[in-house]
VOLOBA-177110 format. One record per residue: residue in three letters; residue number from 1; x, z, y of N, C-alpha, C in turn. Coordinates in steps of 0.1 Angstrom, whole numbers. Layout:
N
PT code pos  n_px  n_pz  n_py ca_px ca_pz ca_py  c_px  c_pz  c_py
PT  ALA NUM     X     Z     Y     X     Z     Y     X     Z     Y
...
***
This chain:
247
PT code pos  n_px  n_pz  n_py ca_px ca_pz ca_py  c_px  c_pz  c_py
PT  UNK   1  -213   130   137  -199   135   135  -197   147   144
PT  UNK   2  -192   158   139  -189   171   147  -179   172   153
PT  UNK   3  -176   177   164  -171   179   178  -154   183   171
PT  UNK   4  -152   190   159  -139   193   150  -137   180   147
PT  UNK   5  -143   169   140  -138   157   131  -130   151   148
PT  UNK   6  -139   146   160  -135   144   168  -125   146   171
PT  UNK   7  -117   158   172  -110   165   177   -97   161   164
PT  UNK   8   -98   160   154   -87   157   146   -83   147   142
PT  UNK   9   -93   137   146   -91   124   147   -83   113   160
PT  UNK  10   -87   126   168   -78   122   182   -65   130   182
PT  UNK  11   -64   142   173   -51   147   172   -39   139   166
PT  UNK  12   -46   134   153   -43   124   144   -32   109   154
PT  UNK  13   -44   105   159   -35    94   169   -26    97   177
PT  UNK  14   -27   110   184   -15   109   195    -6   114   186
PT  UNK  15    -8   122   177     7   123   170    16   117   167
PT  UNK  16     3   105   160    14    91   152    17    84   165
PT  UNK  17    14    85   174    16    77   186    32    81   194
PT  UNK  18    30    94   193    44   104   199    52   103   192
PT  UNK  19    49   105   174    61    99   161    66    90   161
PT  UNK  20    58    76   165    65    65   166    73    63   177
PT  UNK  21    72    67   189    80    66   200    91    74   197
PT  UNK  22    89    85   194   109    93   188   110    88   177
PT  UNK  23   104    80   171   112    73   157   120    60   159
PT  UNK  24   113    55   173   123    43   180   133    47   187
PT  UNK  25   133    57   189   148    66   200   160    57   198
PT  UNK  26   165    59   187   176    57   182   180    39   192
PT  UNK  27   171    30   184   170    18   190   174    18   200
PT  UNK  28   163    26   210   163    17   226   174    23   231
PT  UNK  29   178    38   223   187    45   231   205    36   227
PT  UNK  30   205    26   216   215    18   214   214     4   226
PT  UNK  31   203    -2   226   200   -13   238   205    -7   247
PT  UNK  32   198     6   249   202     8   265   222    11   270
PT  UNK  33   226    17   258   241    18   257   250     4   256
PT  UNK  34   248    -5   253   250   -18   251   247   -26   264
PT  UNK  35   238   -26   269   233   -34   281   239   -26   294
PT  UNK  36   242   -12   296   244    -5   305   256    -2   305
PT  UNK  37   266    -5   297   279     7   297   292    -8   296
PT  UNK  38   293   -10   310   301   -20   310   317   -19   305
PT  UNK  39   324   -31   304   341   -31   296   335   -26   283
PT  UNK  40   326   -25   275   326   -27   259   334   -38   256
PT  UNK  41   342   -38   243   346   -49   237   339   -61   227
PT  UNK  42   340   -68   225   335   -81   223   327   -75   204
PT  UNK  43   337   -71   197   334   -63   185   318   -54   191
PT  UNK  44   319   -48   197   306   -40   197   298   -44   199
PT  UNK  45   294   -59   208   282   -67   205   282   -75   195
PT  UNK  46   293   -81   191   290   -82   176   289   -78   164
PT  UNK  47   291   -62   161   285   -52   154   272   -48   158
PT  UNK  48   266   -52   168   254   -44   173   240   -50   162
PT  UNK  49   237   -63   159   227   -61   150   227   -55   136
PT  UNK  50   241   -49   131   246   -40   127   242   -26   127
PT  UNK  51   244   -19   133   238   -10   143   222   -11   142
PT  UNK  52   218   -19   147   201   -18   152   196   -22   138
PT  UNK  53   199   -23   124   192   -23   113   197   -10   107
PT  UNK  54   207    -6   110   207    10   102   202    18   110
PT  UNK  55   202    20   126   192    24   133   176    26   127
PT  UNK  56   176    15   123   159     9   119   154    16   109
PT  UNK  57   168    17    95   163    23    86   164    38    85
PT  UNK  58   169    43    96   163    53    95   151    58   104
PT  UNK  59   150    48   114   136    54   116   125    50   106
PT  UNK  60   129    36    97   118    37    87   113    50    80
PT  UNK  61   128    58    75   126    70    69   119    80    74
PT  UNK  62   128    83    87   121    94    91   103    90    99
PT  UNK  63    99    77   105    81    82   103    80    80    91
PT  UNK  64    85    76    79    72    75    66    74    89    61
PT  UNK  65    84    95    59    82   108    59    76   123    67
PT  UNK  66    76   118    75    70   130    87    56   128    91
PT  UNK  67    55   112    89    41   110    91    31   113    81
PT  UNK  68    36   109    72    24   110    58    27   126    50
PT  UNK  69    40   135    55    38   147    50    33   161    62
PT  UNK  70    34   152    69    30   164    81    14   157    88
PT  UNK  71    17   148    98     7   146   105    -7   137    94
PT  UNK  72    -6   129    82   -12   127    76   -21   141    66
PT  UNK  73   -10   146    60   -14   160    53   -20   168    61
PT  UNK  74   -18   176    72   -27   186    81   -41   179    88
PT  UNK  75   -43   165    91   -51   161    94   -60   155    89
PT  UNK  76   -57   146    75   -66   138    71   -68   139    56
PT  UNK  77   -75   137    49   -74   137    35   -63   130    31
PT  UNK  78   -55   137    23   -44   133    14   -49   125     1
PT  UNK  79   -58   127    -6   -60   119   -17   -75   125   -14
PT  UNK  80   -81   113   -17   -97   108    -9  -102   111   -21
PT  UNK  81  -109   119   -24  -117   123   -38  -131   114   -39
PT  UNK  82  -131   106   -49  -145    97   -51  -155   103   -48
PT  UNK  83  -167    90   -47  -178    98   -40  -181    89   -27
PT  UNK  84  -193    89   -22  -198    81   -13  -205    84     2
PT  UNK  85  -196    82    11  -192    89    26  -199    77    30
PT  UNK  86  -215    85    41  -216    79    52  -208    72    63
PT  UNK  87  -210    60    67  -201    56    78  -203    68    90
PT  UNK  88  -209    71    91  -211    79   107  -209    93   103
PT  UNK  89  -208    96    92  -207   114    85  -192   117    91
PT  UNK  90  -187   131    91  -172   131   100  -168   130    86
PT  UNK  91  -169   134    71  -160   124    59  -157   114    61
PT  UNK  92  -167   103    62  -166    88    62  -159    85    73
PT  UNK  93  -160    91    87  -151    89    95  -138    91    93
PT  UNK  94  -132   101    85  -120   111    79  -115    96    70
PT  UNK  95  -122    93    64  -119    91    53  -119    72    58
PT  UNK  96  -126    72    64  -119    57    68  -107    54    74
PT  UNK  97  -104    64    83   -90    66    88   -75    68    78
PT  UNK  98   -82    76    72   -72    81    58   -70    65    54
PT  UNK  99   -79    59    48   -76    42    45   -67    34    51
PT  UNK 100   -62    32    64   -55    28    71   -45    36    77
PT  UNK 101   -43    43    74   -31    58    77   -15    50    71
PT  UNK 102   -18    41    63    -4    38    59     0    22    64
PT  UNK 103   -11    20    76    -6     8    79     9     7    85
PT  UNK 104     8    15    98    21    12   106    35     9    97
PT  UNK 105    34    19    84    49    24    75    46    13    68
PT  UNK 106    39     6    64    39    -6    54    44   -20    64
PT  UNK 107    40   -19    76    43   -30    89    59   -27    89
PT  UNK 108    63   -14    88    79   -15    88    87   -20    78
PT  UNK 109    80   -18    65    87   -20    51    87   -34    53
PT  UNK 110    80   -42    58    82   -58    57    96   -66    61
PT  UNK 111   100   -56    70   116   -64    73   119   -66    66
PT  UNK 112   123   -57    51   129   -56    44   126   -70    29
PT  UNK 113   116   -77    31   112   -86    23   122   -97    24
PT  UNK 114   129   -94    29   141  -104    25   156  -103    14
PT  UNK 115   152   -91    10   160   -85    -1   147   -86   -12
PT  UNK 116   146   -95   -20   135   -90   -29   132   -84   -40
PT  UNK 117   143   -77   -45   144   -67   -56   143   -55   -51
PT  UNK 118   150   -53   -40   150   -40   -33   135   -38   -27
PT  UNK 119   133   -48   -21   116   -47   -17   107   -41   -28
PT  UNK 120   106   -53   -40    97   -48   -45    99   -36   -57
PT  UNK 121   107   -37   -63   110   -25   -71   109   -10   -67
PT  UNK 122   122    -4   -51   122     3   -48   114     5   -38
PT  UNK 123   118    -2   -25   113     4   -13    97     5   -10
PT  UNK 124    91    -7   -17    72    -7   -16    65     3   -21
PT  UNK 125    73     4   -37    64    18   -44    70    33   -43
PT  UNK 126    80    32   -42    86    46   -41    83    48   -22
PT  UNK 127    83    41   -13    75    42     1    61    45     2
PT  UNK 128    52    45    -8    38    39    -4    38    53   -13
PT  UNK 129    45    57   -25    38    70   -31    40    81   -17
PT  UNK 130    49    80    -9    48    93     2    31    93     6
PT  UNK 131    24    83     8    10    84    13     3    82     2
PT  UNK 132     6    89   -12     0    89   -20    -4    84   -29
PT  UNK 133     6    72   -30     3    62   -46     5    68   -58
PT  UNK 134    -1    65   -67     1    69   -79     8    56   -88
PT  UNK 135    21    58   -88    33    46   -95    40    49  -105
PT  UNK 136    39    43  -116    50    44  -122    67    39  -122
PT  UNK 137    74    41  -136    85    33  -130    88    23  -137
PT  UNK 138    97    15  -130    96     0  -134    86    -7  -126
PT  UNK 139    84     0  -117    72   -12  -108    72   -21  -101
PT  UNK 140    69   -36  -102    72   -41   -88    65   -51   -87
PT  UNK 141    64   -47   -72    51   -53   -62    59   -64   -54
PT  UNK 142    50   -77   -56    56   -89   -50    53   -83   -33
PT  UNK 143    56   -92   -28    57   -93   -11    46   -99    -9
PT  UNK 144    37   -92     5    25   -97    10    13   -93     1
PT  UNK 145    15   -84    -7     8   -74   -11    -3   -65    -5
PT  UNK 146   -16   -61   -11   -21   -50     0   -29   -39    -8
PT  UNK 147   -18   -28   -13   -20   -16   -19   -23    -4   -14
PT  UNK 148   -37     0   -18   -39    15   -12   -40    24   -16
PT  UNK 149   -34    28   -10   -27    49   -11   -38    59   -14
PT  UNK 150   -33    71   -10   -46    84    -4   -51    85   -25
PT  UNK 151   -45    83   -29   -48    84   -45   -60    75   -52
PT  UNK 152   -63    60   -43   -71    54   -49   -70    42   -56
PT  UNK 153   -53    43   -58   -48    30   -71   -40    40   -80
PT  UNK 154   -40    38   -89   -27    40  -100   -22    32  -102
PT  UNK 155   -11    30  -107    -4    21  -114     6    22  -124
PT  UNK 156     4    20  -140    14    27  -146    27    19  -148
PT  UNK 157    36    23  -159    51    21  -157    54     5  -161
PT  UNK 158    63    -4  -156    66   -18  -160    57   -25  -157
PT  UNK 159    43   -21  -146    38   -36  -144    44   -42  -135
PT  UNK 160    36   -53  -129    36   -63  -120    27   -65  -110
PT  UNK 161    31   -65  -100    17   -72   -91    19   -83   -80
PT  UNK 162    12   -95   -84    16  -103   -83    15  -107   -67
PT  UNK 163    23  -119   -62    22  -123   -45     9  -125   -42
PT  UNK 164     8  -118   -31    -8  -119   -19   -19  -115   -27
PT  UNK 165   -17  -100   -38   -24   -98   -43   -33   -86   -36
PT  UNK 166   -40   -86   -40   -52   -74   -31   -57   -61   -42
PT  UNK 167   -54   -48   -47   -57   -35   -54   -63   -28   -41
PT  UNK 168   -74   -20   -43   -85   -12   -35   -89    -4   -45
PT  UNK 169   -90     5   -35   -97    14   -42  -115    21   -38
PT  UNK 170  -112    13   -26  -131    17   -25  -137     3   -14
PT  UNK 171  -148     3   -12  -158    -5    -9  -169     0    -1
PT  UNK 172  -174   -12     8  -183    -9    21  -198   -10    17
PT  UNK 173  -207    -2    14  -219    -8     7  -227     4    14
PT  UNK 174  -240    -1    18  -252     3    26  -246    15    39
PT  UNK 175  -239     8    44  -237    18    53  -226    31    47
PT  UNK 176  -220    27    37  -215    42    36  -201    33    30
PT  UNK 177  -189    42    27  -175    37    21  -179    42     8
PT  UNK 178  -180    36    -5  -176    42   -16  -164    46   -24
PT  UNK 179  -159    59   -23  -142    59   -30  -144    58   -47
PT  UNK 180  -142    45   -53  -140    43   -67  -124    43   -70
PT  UNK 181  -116    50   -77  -106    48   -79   -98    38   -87
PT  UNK 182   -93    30   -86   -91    18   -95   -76    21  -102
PT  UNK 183   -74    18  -120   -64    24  -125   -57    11  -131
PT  UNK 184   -46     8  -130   -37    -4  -135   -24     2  -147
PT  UNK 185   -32     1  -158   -19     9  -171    -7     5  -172
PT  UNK 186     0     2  -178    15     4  -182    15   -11  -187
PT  UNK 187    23   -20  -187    30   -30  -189    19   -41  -184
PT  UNK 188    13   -39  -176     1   -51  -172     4   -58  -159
PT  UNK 189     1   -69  -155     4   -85  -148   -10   -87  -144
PT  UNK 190   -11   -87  -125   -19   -89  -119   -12  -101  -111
PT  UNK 191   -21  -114  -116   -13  -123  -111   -13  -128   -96
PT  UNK 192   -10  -141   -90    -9  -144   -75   -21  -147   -70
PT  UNK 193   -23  -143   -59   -38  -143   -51   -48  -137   -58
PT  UNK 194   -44  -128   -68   -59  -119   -76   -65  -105   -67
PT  UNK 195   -75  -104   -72   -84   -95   -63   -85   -83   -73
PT  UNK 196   -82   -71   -72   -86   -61   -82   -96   -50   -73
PT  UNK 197  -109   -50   -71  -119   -41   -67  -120   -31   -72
PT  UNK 198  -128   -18   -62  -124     0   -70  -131    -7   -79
PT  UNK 199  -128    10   -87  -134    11   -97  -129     4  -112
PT  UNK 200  -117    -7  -109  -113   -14  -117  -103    -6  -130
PT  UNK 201  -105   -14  -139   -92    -6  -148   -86   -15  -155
PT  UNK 202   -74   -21  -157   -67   -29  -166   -57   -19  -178
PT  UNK 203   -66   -25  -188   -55   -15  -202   -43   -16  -204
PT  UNK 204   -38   -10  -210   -20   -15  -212   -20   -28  -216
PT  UNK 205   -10   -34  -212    -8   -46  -217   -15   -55  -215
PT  UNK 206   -24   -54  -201   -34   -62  -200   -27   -75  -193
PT  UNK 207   -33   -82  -186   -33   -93  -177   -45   -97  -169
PT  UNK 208   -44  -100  -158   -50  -108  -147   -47  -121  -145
PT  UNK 209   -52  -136  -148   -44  -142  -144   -42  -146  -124
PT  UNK 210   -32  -154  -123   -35  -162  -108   -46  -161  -101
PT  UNK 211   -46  -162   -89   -63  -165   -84   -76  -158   -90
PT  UNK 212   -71  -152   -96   -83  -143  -103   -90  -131   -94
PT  UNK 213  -100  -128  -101  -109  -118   -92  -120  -110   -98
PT  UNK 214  -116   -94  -106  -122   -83  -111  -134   -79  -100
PT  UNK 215  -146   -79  -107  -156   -70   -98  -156   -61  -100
PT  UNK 216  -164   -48   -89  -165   -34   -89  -167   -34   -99
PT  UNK 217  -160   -21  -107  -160   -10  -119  -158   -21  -130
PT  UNK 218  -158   -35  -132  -149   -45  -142  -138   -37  -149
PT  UNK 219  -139   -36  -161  -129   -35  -171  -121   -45  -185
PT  UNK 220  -109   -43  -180  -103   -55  -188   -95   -42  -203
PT  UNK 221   -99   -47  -213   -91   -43  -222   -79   -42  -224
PT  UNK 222   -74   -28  -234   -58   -37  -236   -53   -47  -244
PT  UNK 223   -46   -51  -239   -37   -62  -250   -47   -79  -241
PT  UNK 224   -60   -78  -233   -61   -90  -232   -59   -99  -217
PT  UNK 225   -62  -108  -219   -63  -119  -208   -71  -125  -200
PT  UNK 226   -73  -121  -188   -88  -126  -184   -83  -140  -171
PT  UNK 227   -89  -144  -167   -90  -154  -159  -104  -153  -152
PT  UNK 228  -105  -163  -137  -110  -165  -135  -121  -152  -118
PT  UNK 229  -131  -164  -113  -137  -154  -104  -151  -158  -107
PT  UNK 230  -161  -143  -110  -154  -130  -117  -144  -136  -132
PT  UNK 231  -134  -128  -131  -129  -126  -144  -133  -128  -155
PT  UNK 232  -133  -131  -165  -136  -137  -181  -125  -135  -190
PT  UNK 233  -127  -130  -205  -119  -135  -213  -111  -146  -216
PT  UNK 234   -99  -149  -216   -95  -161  -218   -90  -158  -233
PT  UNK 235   -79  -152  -235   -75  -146  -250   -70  -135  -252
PT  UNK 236   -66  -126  -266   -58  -118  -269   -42  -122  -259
PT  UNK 237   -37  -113  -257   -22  -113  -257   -11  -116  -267
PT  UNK 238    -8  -125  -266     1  -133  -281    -8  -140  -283
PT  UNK 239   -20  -146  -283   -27  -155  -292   -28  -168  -285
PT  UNK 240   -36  -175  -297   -38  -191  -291   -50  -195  -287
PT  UNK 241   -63  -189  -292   -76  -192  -295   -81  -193  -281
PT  UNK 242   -86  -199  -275   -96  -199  -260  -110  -200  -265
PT  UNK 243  -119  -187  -268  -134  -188  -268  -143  -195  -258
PT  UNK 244  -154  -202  -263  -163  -213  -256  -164  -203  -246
PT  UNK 245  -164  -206  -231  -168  -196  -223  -185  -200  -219
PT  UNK 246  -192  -209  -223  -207  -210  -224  -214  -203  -235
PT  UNK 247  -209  -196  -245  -212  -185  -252  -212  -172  -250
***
């Protein structure tokens, strides 16, 4: 890895490091006014967690925006172009970092999983496209979700993705990351605890059921239903028929 990757990869961290600390300003500089500034009236510590959640959300705003359009964009790959990066190459290094670039802002979005329309509709996908999702609209991602950015999921308009589900878009194999991009069409249902691996593609109108689990580059048709780990046909969409799955 060259003495530059080095160098931008350690620029990379202290930045987000210094971002996050002026992104908490607001906070500590309320704690500190509250704890310090005695004869307050009784109203202002009881408006104060009041306060320290609209405090919050805007520091949510301002790092997911500053982070993923400035210190993400000038340092790291923005959308990870496919293709297969040594672990030790300064890409694979670039580019494994880029993978985890949207952890901290996804760690903040979680407060908010207690509103669960606003969670999953607005705040997860229209948050997660600043680092690069590719979303349509009508989207919504259950809670405890783990979707990744940097342009290596799509997702088109009116799906679903179901609780503790897992979309990726690349994989660890002989020493190197492979970026396969994995694409999820328009009105399709990834159900709870399913696994979608790069490279994946679900057609319009497709489905995943539950517990289910697509292997690398696995393609599901449109209109059908698959089940199972790995995945299998179960039936058309609208239909009744369940094929012998020993045939």
């Amino acid at each position: 890895m060259s003495l530059f990757t080095h160098i931008r990869i350690l620029t990379y961290f202290i930045l987000t490091f210094f971002l996050l600390v002026l992104s908490f300003f607001p906070e500590g500089w309320l704690i500190y006014y509250l704890v310090t500034t005695p004869g307050l009236d009784v109203i202002h510590y009881l408006m104060s967690p009041l306060y320290l959640f609209v405090a919050y959300c805007g520091t949510v705003l301002f790092f997911g925006v500053v982070h993923s359009q400035v210190v993400v964009r000038s340092l790291l790959p923005y959308r990870i172009k496919p293709g297969k990066y040594p672990h030790h190459s300064s890409m694979g290094r670039l580019v494994a970092v880029r993978i985890t670039a949207d952890g901290i802002f996804k760690s903040m979005l979680k407060i908010f999983t207690f509103i669960p329309f606003i969670w999953g509709i607005f705040l997860f996908p229209y948050g997660l496209r600043l680092y690069g999702l590719k979303c349509g609209k009508n989207v919504h991602i259950a809670t405890r979700t783990y979707i990744e950015t940097g342009g290596l999921v799509e997702i088109g308009d009116n799906s679903f993705i179901g609780y503790n589900s897992v979309v990726t878009g690349h994989a660890n194999e002989d020493r190197a990351i492979v970026i396969d991009p994995t694409k999820i069409g328009k009105n399709c249902l990834v159900g709870t605890y399913s696994i979608v691996a790069c490279g994946c593609e679900l057609g319009d109108g497709s489905t995943l059921g539950g517990m289910s689990g697509m292997l690398k580059g696995q393609k599901i048709p449109s209109n059908e239903i698959w089940i199972g780990v790995p995945a299998t046909f179960l039936r058309k969409r609208g239909g009744t028929e369940i094929p012998d799955r020993k045939n």
